[in-house]
N, C-alpha and C positions, 0 to 999 in steps of 0.2 A: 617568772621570778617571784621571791613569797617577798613581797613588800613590808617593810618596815615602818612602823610612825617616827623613825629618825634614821638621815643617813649611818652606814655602819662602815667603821675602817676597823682594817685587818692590822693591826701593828706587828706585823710579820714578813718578812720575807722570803720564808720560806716557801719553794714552788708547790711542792705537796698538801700545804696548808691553803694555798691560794686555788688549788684543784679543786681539794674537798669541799672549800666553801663554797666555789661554783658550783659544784657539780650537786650540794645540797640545795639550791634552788638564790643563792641568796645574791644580791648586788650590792660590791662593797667597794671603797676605794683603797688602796696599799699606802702607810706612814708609816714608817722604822723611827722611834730617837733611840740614837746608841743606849745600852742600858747595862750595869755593871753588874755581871752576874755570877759574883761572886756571892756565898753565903755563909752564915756561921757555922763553924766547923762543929758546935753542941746539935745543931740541927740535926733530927732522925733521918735519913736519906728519904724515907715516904715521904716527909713534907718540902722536899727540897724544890721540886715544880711549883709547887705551889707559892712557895715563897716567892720564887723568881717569875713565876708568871704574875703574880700581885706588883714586885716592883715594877715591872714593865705597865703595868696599868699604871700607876703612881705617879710617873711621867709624864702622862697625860693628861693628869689633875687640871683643870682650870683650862686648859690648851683650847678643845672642842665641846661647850658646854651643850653646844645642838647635836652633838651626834651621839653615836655609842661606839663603844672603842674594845676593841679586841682582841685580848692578847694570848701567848700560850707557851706552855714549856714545857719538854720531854726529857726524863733524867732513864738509864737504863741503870736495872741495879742488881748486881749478883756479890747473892751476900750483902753484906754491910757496905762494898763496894761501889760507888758511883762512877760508873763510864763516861766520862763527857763526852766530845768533838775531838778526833783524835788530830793532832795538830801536824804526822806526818804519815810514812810507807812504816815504819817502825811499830808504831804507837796503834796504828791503824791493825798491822798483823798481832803487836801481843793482845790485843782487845777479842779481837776473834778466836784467837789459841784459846784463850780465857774461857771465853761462851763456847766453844766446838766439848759438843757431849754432853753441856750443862741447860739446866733452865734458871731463866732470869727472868726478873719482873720488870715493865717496862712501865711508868706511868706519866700522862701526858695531864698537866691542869690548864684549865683555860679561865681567865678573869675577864669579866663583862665591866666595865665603869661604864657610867650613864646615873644622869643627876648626881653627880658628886660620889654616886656611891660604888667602891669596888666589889664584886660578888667572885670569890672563887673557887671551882669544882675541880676535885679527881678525880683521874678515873685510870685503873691499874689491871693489865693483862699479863698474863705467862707466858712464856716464850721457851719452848724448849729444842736446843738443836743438835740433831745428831752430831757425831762424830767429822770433823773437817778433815780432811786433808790438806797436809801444805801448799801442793800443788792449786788445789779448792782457791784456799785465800789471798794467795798470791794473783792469782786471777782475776777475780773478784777487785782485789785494791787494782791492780793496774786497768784493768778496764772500767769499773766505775767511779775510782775515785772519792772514795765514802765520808769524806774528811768536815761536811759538812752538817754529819748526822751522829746523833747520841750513838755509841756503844759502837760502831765505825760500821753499820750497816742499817740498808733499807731493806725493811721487812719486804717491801713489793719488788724491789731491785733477786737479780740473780741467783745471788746468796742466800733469799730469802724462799725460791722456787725452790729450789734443789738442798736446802741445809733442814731444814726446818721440817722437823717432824709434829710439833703439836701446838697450839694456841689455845691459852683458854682466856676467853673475853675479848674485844673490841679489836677487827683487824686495823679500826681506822685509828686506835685511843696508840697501836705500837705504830703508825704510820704517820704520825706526831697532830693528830686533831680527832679528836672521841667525839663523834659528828651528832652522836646522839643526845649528849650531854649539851654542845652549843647550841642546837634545835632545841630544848629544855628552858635553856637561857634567858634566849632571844623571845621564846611562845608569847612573853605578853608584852612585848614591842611586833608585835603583828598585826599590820593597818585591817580594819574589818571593813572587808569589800560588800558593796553593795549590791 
């Protein structure tokens, strides 16, 4: 594990976020506080992660002043359009008709707080997917259920093997944590081993 000069928590729940950090070498502990994340509707949609992954740090103002705190946000965006978390089997299939044949840009920010201070980074890849079939997405929603991820699909899940024709930038930044970017973050909270 790459040691830290301060405990690190993941303010996430997200399973795939909790992979990537592991599987980046790091030991961390999981705290979620609910966080409203909603934002101004003047906001350009690029800054909308950022925004929301900022309040989620924000939260944790004052809470753990010994540790470092971890938060992150993923918005999928075609066009002007913001895809959330689709909230049902409906929402979930117009989301996919939407993206089948289109490219969209996916950007995931992550915010570091540690001594008082929030730091927050973007980081923005392309997504482009062939042509779906109804048959495709109907599939897809009933067997994995995607209702808990931006734009109603995981890049590593099913839909993501077989839809997806091209990526340009970070497979981990559409898989909702830009591994490279929190490794950037984190470099000078890195205990120097003797």
């Amino acid at each position: 594990m790459l040691t830290l000069v301060k405990p690190l928590i993941l303010a996430s729940n997200s399973p795939r976020r909790k992979q990537l950090l592991r599987e980046a070498g790091f030991d961390f502990e999981v705290e979620v506080i609910p966080t409203d994340e909603s934002f101004p509707e003047s906001l350009p949609a690029h800054e909308v992660a950022g925004y929301i992954s900022s309040q989620k740090a924000e939260v944790f103002r004052n809470r753990h002043p010994e540790k470092i705190i971890l938060t992150a946000d993923t918005v999928v965006i075609l066009g002007d359009t913001i895809l959330n978390k689709p909230a049902d089997v409906q929402e979930a299939f117009q989301m996919l008709t939407m993206l089948s044949g289109q490219t969209h840009k996916v950007t995931t920010a992550v915010s570091l707080l540690s001594d008082d201070k929030i730091q927050t980074v973007s980081d923005s890849a392309f997504v482009t997917f062939r042509t779906l079939e109804e048959t495709e997405i109907n599939y897809y929603i009933e067997r994995y259920k995607p209702f808990d991820k931006a734009g109603g699909y995981g890049v590593q899940e099913w839909i993501g093997m077989v839809g997806i024709e091209r990526i340009e930038g970070s497979f981990y930044t559409i898989m909702g944590l830009p591994v490279h970017t929190v490794y950037q973050l984190l470099k000078p909270y890195f205990s120097v081993q003797s």
